[in-house]
PLY file of the C-alpha trace (Angstrom):
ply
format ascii 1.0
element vertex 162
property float x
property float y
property float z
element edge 161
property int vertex1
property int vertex2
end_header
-23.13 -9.42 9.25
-21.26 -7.38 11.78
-23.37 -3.79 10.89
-25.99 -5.10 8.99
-24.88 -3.77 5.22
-23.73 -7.05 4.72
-20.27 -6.32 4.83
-18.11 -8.49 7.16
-15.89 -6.10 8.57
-18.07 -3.59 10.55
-18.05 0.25 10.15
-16.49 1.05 13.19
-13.73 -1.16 12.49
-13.08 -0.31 8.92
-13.53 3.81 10.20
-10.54 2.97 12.81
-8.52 1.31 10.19
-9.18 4.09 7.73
-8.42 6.81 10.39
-4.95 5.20 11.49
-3.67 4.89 7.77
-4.24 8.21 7.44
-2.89 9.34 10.25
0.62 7.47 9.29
0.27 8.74 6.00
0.04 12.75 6.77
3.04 12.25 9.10
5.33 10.65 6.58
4.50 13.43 4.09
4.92 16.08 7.08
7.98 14.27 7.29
8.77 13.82 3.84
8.18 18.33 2.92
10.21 18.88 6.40
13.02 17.48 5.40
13.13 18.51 1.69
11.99 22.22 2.83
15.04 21.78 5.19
17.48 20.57 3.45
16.18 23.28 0.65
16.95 25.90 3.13
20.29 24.52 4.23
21.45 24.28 0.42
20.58 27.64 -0.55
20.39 29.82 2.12
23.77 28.46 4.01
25.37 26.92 1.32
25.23 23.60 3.01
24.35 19.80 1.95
22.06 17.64 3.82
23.34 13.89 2.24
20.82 11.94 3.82
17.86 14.01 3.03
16.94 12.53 0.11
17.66 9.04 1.00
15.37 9.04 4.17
12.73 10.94 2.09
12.89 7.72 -0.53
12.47 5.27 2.34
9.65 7.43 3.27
8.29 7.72 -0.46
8.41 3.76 -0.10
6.41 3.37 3.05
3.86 6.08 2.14
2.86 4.60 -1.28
2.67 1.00 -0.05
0.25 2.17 3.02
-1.82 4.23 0.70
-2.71 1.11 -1.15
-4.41 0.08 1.78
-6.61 3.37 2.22
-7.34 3.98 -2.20
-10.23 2.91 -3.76
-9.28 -0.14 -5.84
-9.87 1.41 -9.86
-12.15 -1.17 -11.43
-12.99 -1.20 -14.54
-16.54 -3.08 -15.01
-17.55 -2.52 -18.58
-16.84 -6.23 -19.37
-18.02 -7.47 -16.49
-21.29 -5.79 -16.65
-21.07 -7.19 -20.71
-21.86 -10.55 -19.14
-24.99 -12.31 -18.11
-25.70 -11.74 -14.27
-25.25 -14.96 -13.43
-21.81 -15.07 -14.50
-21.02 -11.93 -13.45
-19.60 -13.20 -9.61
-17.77 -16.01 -11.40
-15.75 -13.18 -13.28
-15.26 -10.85 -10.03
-13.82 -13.96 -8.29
-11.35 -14.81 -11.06
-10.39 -11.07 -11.29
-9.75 -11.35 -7.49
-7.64 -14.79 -7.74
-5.17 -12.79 -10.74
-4.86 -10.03 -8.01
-3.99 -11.85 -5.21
-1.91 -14.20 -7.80
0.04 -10.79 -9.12
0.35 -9.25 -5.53
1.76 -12.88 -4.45
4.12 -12.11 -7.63
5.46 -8.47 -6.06
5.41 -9.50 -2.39
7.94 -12.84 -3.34
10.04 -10.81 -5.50
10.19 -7.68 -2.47
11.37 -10.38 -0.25
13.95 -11.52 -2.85
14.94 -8.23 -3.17
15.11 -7.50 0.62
17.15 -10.73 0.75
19.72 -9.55 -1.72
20.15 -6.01 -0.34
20.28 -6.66 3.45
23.97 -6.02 3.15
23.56 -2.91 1.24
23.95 0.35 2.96
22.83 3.63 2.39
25.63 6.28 1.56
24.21 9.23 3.64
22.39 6.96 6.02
25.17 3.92 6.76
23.43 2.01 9.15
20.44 1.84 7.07
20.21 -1.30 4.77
18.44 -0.63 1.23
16.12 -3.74 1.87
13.86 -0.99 4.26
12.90 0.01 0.24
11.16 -3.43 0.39
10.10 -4.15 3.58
6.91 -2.08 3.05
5.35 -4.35 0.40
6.22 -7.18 2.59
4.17 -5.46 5.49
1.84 -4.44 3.41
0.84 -7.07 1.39
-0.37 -9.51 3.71
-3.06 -6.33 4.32
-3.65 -5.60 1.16
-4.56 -9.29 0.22
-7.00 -9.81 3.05
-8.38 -6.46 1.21
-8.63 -8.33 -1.87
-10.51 -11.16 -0.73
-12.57 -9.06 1.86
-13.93 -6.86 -0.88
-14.07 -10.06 -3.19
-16.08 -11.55 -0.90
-18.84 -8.26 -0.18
-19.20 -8.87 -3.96
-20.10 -11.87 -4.01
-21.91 -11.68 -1.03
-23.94 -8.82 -2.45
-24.54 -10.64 -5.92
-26.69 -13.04 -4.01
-28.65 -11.05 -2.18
0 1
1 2
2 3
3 4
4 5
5 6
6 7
7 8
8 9
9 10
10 11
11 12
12 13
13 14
14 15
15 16
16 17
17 18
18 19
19 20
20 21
21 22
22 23
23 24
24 25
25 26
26 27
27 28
28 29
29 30
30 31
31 32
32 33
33 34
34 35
35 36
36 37
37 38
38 39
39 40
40 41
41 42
42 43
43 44
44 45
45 46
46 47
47 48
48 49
49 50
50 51
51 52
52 53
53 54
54 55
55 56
56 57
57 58
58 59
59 60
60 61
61 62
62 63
63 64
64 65
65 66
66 67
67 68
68 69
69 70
70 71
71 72
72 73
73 74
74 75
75 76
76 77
77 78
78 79
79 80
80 81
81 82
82 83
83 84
84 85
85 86
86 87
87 88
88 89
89 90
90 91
91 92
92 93
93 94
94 95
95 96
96 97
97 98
98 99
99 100
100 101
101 102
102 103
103 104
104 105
105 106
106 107
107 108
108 109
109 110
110 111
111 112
112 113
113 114
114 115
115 116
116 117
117 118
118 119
119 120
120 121
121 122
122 123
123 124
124 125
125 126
126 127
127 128
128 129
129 130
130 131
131 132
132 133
133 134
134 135
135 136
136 137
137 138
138 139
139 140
140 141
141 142
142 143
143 144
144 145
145 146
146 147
147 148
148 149
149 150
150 151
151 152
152 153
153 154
154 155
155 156
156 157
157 158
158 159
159 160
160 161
């Protein structure tokens, strides 16, 4: 194994990884309480509207909670899996992994339907912005998120044995 854990992804890598996410994801919520402190200002101190304030602060909302997928701590709940003889207990991780990566195969098909069907649609405030950028970020981020799934599926089961 690549740090000798016996995890497949080594610690320097996954440190990197976990480092860059959160470096994107403290900019887009700089980003995101700029903007809305802003355009908070502008409304109440000069009386003025900001229109595409909270548009580009929902693309950003998008983008932000699709990366932080890949950074969270997956909740598990074990109680029924730790109800079950050990032997059988990677059997049931690996068909818990399979419904995940069946269900995220579920939201990333339907996000590229749905980025499909609104590539025509334009923001109001923001014109040359489509609406399918509200989708984009699962299709980005799924890919990632199911090599997650079958990473961590696989330290499991790798573990298990051991």
């Amino acid at each position: 194994m690549a740090d000798g854990s016996g995890s497949i992804v080594s610690a320097g890598w996954r440190t990197w990884f976990h480092r860059t996410v959160d470096a994107m994801l403290g900019l887009l919520l700089l980003a995101i309480v700029t903007i809305t402190l802003v355009a908070t200002f502008n409304r109440y101190l000069w009386e003025g509207a900001l229109p595409w304030a909270v548009e580009a602060s929902m693309l950003m909302w998008a983008w932000m909670i699709q990366l932080s997928v890949l950074r969270a701590a997956h909740i598990r709940v074990d109680f029924f899996i730790d109800l079950a003889p050990p032997r059988l207990r990677p059997l049931l991780d690996l068909m818990i992994a399979i419904i995940c990566l069946g269900t995220l195969y579920v939201l990333t098909d339907s996000a590229l339907g749905m980025a499909r069907f609104t590539a025509d649609d334009f923001f109001i405030a923001l014109p040359r912005v489509s609406r399918q950028w509200l989708y984009i970020p699962l299709l980005v981020v799924g890919p990632l998120w199911a090599v997650r799934i079958g990473l961590e599926a696989y330290e499991r089961w790798r573990g298990s044995a051991a």
